[in-house]
Legacy VTK file of the C-alpha trace (Angstrom):
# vtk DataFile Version 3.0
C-alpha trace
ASCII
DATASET POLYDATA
POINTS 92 float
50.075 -56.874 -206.664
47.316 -58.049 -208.488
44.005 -56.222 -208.515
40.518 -57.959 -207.550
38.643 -55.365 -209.894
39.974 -54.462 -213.336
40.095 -50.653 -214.288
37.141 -51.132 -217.013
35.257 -52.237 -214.005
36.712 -49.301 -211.607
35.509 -46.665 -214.203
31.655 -47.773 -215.173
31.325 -47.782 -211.197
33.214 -43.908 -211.243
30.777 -43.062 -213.989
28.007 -44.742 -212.837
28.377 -42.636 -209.027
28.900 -39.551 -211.667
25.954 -39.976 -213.184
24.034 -39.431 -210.032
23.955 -42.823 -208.226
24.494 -43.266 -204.741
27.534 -44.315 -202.977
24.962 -46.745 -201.150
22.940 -47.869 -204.085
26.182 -48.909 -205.864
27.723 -50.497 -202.702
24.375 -52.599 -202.698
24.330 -53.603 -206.173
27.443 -54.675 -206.927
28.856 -55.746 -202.906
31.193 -52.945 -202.792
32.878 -50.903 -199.913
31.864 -47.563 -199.034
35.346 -46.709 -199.208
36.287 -48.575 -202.328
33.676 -46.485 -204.354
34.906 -43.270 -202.232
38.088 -43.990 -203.178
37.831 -44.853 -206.882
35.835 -41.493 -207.233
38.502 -39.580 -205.579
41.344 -41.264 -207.685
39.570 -40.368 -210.642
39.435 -36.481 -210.005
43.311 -36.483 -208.878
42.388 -36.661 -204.795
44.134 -38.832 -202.837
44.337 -39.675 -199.655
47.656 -40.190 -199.366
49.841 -37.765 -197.322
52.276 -36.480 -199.740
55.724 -37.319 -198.352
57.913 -35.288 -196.323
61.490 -35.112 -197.340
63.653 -34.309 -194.635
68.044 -33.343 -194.471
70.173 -35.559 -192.637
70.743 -32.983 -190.009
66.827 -32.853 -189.337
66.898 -36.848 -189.126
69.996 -37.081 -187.146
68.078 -33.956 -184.635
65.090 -36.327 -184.108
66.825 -39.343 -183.424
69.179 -37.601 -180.847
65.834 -35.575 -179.113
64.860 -39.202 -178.831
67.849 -40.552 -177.081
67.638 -37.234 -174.861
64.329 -38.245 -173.960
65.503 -42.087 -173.094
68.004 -40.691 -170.763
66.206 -38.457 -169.129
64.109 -40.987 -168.192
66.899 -43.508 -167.048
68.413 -40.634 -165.069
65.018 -40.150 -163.176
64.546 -43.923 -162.895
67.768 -43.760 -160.946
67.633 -40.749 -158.690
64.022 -42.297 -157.218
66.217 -45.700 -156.972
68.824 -43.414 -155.172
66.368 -41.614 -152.808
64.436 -44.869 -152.285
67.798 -46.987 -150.998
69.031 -43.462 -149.123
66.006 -43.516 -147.060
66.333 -47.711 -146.186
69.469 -46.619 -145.085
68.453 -43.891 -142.445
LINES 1 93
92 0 1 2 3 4 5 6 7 8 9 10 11 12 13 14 15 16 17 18 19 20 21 22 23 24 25 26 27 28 29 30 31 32 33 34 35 36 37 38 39 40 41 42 43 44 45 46 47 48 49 50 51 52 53 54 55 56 57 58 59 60 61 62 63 64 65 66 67 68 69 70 71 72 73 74 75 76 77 78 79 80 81 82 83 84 85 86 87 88 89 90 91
C-alpha cells in the first residue's frame, strides 16, 4: 500500500512538532489530521497504538469457541421451554 506522504515529509513534520510547534498550528499549515501528526510523533518515539497481539494455545481457542456454542444452546433450550410452557397452557 502506497503512502500519500513520503517519510522525508513524515519526519520535518515530527521535527517540526519537536521543535515546539503545535499539533494545531501544523494541522493548519500543511491540512493535516490531528491524528496523523499524533500518530507520526508517537511512531517516531517507538509508541504505538497498536495492541500488541495475543497468542493463544489451541486448547484456549478450542475453550472459547465451545463457551460460545454453550451459550447458543442455552439459549435455544430456553427458546424452547417458553415455546413448551406457552403451547402447555393453549392446551389447558
Amino acid at each position: 500500500m502506497s503512502s500519500k506522504y513520503t517519510d522525508e515529509f513524515r519526519r520535518e513534520i515530527v521535527s517540526l512538532r519537536k521543535s515546539g510547534k503545535s499539533v494545531v498550528e501544523l494541522c493548519r499549515t500543511y491540512n493535516l489530521g490531528k491524528n496523523t501528526v499524533t500518530d507520526w510523533v508517537n511512531q517516531s518515539e517507538g509508541l504505538s497504538k497498536a495492541r500488541p497481539k495475543v497468542v493463544i494455545s489451541k486448547e484456549q481457542q478450542e475453550l472459547k469457541v465451545l463457551k460460545a456454542k454453550l451459550k447458543d444452546l442455552e439459549s435455544r433450550q430456553e427458546i424452547l421451554q417458553c415455546a413448551v410452557s406457552t403451547l402447555l397452557k393453549k392446551k389447558s
